[in-house]
C-alpha positions in Angstrom: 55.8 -46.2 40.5 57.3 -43.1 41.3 61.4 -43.5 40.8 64.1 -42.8 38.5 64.4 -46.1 36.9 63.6 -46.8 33.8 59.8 -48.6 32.8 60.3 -51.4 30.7 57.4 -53.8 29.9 58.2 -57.1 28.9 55.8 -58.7 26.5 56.8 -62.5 26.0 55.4 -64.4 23.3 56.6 -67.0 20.5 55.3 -64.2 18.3 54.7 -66.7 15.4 54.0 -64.5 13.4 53.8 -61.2 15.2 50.7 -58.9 14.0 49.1 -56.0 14.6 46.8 -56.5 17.1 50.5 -57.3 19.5 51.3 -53.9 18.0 48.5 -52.0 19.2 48.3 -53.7 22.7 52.1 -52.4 23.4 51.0 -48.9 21.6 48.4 -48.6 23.8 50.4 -49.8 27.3 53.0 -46.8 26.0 50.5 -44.8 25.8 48.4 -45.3 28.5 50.8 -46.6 31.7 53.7 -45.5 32.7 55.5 -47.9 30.5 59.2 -46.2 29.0 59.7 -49.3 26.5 57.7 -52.5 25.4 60.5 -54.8 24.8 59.2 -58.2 22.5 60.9 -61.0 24.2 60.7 -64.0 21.7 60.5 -67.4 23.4 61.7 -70.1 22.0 59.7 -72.6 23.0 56.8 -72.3 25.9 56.6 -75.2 28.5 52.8 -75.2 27.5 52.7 -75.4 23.8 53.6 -77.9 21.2 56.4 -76.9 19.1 55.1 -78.1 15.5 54.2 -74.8 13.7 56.4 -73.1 15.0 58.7 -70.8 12.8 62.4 -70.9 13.6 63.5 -68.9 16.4 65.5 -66.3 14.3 62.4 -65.9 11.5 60.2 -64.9 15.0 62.9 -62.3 15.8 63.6 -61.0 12.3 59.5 -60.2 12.1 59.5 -58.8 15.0 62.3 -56.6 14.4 60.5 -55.6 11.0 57.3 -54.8 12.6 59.2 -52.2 15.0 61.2 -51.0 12.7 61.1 -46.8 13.5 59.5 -47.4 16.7 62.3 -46.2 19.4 59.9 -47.4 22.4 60.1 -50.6 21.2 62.5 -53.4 21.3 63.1 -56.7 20.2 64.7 -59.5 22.9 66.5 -62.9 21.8 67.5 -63.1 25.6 65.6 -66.7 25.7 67.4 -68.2 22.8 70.8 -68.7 24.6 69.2 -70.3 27.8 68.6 -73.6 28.8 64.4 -74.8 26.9 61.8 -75.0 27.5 62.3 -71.1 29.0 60.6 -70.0 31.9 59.7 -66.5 32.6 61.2 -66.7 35.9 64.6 -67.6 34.9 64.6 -65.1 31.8 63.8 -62.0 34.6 66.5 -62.7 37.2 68.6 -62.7 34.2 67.6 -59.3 33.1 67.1 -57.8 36.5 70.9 -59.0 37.0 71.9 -57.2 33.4 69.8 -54.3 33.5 70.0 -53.4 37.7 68.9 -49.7 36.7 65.6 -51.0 35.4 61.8 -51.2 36.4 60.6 -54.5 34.6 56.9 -55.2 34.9 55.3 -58.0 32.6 52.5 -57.6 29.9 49.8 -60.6 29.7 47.1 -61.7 27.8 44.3 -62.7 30.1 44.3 -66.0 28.7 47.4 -66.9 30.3 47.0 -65.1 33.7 44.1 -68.2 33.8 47.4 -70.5 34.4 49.7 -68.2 35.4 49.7 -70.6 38.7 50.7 -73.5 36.9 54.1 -71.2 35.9 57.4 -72.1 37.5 58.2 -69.7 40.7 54.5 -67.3 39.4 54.7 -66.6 43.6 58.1 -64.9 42.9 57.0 -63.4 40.2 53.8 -61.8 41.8 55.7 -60.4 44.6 58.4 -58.7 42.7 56.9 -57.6 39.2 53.7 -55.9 38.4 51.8 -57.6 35.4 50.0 -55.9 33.5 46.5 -58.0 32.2 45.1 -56.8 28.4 41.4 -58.4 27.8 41.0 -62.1 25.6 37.9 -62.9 24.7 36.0 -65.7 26.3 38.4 -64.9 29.1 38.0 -63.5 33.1 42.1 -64.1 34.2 40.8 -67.0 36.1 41.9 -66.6 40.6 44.7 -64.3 40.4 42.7 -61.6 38.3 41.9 -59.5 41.2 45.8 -59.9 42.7 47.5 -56.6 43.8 50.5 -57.1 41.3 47.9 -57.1 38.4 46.4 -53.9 36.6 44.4 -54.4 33.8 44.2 -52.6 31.0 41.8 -51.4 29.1 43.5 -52.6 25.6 41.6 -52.7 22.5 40.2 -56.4 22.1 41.7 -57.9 18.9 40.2 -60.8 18.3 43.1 -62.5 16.1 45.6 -64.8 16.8 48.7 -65.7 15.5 46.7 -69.1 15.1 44.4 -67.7 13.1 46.8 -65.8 10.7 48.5 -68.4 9.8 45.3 -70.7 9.2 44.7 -67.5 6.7 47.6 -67.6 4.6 47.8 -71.6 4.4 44.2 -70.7 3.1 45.5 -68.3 0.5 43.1 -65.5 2.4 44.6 -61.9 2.2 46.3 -61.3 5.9 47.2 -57.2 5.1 45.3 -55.8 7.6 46.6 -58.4 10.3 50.0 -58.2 9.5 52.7 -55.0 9.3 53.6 -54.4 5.2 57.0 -55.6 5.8 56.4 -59.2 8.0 53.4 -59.4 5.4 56.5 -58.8 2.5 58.6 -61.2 4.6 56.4 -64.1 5.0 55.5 -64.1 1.6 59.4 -63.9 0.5 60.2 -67.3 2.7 56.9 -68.9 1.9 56.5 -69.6 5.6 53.2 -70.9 6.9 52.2 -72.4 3.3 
């Protein structure tokens, strides 16, 4: 990846709510590849999950922005939330490959959903043009493309919390404060969201 342009790394998620363990996986590409920027890209709603919990699109950004607050290598996206839904990943990076020509964009994916990264719209397209990089999930191998040449994996630190799980926690009443950054832990607690 030797060239001028810029190394962005686009981690997509619905980011509902974003914690820390997301935090340290995009620390830990910055640190580690030779990632520029981890831009968030909040999706509004993912062709493969049901929309019931989940938070309204500009609480998801708002968090987000919160828990990156101070962090200049990181970046919030709400570039899904004008376009057509459910959002495909395809679609969202010819629209940022168009806006931001001067850029190296490469993708950053749990290895749970590089399992059915061949069930996503154009994924061909996407293989042969961006690199992905894989962090580890446990209980999970990547599935047939884990050994692709577009893939690197990364030796992340396994987390083993979801945003599931989080907000199973709070409508529990169980203390979330070392999941969660002080200010979306402030925030959710203000809007009573996930009750």
């Amino acid at each position: 990846m030797l060239s001028d342009k810029k190394n962005i790394g686009l981690y997509f998620g619905s980011f509902n709510p974003i914690h820390n363990g997301h935090l340290a996986i995009a620390n830990y590409l910055l640190e580690n590849t030779g990632m520029d920027e981890v831009w968030f890209v909040v999706s509004p709603q993912s062709p493969f999950k049901k929309e019931d919990s989940l938070l309204e699109d500009d609480f998801r950004y708002s968090m987000v922005l919160l828990a990156i607050k101070g962090n200049d290598r990181m970046r919030a996206s709400n570039i899904e939330f004008g376009l057509p839904k459910p959002s495909y990943t395809i679609n969202t990076l010819n629209i940022l490959r168009e806006k931001y020509p001067d850029v190296n964009f490469s993708l950053i994916l749990g290895a749970d959903n590089l399992e059915y990264f061949n069930k996503w719209k154009n994924y061909q397209e996407i293989l042969a043009n961006y690199h992905i990089y894989v962090y580890p999930r446990s209980g999970s191998e990547g599935g047939t493309l884990s050994n692709h040449s577009s893939i690197t994996w990364v030796n992340a630190p396994l987390l083993d919390i979801s945003s599931t799980d989080i907000r199973e926690m709070i409508k529990k009443g169980t203390d979330v404060s070392p999941f969660l950054s002080e200010k979306v832990l402030k925030y959710i607690a203000k809007m009573g969201f996930y009750k």
